[in-house]
N, C-alpha and C positions, 0 to 999 in steps of 0.2 A: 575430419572433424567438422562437424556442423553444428556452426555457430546460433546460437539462438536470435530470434529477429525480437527487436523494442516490443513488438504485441506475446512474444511469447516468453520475455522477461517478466512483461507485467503480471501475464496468467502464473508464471509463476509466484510471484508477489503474493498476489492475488489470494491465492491457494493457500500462503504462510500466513496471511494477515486473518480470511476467511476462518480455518482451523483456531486459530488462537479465539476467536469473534466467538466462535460455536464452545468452543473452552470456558468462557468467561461467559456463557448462557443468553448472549444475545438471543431476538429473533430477529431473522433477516425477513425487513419488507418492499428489498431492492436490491439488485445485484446488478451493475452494471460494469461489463469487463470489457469494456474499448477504454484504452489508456487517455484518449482524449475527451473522454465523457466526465465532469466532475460530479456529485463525489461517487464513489466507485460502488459506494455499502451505504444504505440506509437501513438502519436494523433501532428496533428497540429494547428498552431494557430498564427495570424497574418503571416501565411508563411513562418512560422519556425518549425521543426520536435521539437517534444519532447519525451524523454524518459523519464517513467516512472516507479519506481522498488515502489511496495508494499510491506511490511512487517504488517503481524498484531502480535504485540506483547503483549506477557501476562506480569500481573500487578506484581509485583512491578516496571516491568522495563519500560524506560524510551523511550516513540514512539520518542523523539527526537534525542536520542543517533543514531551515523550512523556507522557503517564498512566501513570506509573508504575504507579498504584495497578490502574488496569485492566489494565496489564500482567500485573503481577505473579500474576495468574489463569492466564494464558498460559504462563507462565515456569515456575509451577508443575507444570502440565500436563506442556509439555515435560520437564521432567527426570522422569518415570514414564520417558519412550519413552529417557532418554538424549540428549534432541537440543536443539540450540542453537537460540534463540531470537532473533529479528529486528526490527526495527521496521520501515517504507517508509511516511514519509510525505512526499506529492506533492501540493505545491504548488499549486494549479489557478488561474488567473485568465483575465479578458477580455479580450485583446492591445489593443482600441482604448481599450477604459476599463475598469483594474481593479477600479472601484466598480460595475459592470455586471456581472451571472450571466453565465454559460458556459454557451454556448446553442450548438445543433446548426449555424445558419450564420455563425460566425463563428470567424476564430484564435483560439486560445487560447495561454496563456504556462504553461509546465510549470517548475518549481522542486522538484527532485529533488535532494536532496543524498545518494542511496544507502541504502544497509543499515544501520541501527545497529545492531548487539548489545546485547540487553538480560540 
């Protein structure tokens, strides 16, 4: 079993949050996919910038809970450019046992619950 490493958690993230973005007609005018870069998506839409911070987070924990506080770096930012700010965090776990990493041959279970504005 080979366990996926934190940068190829987030490419996966990445990837879910990315599709749903391109779904909802964004256009992407920044992709940055180093998990320690903020925000990960700069993309606009009806003519408003948006940021975007991806987290993919491991199971028990909760892709809805936010850091505020690290946000609020983010948020800051944003409003220089004008642009609205996002949370996406994705859920990641083991389909056959969620106490088990998420490893390159086996399902996995995604727990998306969308875009929060922060």
């Amino acid at each position: 079993m080979s366990q996926l490493t934190k940068q190829e958690l987030h490419n996966l993230a990445m990837n879910i949050v990315g599709k749903d973005l391109e779904d909802q007609g964004y256009e992407f005018l920044g992709v940055n996919s180093d998990f320690k870069k903020d925000p990960q998506f700069v993309a606009l839409k009806d003519k408003k910038i948006h940021f975007v911070v991806v987290r993919a987070i491991d199971y028990p924990f909760d892709p809805r809970e936010i850091d505020m506080i690290f946000l609020e770096t983010v948020k800051q930012h944003a409003i220089k450019f004008n642009a609205r700010t996002f949370y996406a965090g994705v859920g990641l776990a083991n389909s056959k046992d969620y106490d088990l990493p998420v490893s390159s041959t086996e399902d996995y279970v995604v727990n998306y619950p969308g875009l929060k504005e922060i």
